[in-house]
N, C-alpha and C positions, 0 to 999 in steps of 0.2 A: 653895711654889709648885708644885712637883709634883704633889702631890696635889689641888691647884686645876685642874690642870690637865688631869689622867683623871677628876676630878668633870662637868668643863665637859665634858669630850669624852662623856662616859658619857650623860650628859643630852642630847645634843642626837642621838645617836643614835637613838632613840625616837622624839624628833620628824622627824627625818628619817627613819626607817622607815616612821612614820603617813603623813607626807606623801607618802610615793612610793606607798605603795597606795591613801591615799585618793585620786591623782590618776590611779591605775589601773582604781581598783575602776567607773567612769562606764563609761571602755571595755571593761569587762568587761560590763557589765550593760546595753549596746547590743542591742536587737533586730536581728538582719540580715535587708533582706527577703528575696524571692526570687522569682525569676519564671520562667516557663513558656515554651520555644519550641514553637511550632504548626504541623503540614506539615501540609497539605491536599493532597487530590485525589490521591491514590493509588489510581489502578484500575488493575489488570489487565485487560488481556482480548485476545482476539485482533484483530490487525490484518492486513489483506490489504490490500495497493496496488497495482491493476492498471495499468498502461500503457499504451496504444493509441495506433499508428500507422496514419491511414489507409490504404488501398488504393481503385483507381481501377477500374469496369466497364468493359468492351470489349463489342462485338455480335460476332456470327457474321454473316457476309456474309448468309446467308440468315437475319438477324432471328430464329433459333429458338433461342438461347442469349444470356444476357449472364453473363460469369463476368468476374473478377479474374486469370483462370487461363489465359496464353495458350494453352496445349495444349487448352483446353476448346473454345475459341473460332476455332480455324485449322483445323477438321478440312474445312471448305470450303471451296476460293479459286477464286476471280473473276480471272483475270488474274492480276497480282501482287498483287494482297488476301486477305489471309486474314482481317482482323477489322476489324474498324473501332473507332475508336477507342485507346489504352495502356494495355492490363490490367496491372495491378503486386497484388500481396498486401499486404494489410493486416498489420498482427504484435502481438502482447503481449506483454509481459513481468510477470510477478508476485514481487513480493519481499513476502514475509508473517513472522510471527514463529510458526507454527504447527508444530511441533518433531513432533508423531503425525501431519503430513501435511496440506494442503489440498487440495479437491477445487475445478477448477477445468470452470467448466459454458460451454459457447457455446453459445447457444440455435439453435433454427433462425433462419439468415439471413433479416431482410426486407424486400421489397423495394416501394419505392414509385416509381411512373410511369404513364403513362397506358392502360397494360394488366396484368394479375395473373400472376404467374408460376403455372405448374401445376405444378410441383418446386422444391422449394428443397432445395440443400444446401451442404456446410459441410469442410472440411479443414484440418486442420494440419498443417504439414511435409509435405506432399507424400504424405499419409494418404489413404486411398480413403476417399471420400464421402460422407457420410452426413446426418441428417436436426438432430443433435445430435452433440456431441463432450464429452465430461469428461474432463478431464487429471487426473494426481496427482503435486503437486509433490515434487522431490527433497527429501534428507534433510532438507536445511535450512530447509524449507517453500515453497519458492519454486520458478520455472517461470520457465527461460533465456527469452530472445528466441527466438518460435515465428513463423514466418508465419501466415497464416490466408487462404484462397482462398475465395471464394464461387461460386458454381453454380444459374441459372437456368433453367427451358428453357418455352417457349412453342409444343408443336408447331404450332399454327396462327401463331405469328411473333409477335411484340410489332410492335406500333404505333408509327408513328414517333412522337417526344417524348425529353424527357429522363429519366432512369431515376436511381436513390439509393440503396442498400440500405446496412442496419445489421444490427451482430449484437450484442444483451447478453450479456456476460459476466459471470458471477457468479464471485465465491470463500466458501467455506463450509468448517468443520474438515472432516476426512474422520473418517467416523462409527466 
C-alpha cells in the first residue's frame, strides 16, 4: 500500500505541474497595450501686462495750458482760481516675465477737443517734460506704480468745449 501510494502521488504531480503552467502560460502570452499622454500648447514667450489708471485735465485760468499737473496749470490766478477744473495724474504699472529687461515707451500725449494743442508733452514721477518717455523695468522685468502727467499749451488759448487726451504705452524686450 505504500508504494501505491508514492506511485499515485508521483503521477499526479506532472499533472498538476502541466496544469499550473498551462493555466499560466495564456497569462503570459497576453499582449499589454499601451498608450500615450499628450500636453499641447507649450509656448514660451515674452509677456508684458500693463496697468492704467486714468488721470483727469484741468485749464489754466488763462485757457493757455491743460495738463493733469496742478503746478503746470496754477502759474495764474484770478482771484482765488488758479485752474479750473481737478488735474490728478494718470499712473502704470507693468508686471512682465522679461528677466534682460523691458523697455517701456509713452508715446507723445494726445490730445482731442475742439482746438489742437501746439506742444504736447509727457512726465513720470515728477520727471521734466518731455515729448516721449522710455522707462526700463527693474531686475525683475517690471516697473512699480509710476504717475504719468500730461502737458498741453495753446499760446493763442484753447476754445471753450470739452478736452480728452490719451497716451499709448508700449512694452517691448530691451534690445
Amino acid at each position: 500500500m505504500k508504494r501505491e501510494f508514492i506511485s499515485i502521488s508521483l503521477n499526479k504531480l506532472p499533472i498538476l505541474g502541466v496544469g499550473f503552467f498551462a493555466v499560466l502560460t495564456p497569462v503570459l502570452a497576453q499582449q499589454v497595450d499601451s498608450g500615450r499622454i499628450n500636453y499641447l500648447g507649450g509656448v514660451v514667450q515674452d509677456i508684458c501686462n500693463i496697468e492704467t489708471q486714468d488721470g483727469t485735465l484741468a485749464s489754466s485760468v488763462d485757457k493757455t495750458t491743460l495738463s493733469s499737473d496742478s503746478n503746470q496749470v496754477n502759474s495764474l490766478t484770478i482771484g482765488p482760481i488758479s485752474y479750473l477744473g481737478t488735474p490728478q495724474a494718470g499712473a502704470i504699472t507693468v508686471v512682465s516675465n522679461m528677466k534682460s529687461g523691458a523697455l517701456i515707451t509713452l508715446d507723445e500725449p494726445k490730445l482731442n477737443g475742439p482746438s489742437a494743442a501746439e506742444q504736447s508733452f509727457i512726465s513720470v514721477n515728477n520727471s521734466a517734460y518731455d515729448n516721449t518717455i522710455v522707462l526700463n523695468s527693474n531686475e525683475s522685468g517690471s516697473v512699480d506704480t509710476s504717475s504719468v502727467d500730461v502737458l498741453f499749451t495753446n499760446n493763442s488759448g484753447f476754445e471753450n468745449g470739452e478736452y480728452t487726451a490719451y497716451v499709448t504705452v508700449t512694452c517691448s524686450p530691451a534690445p
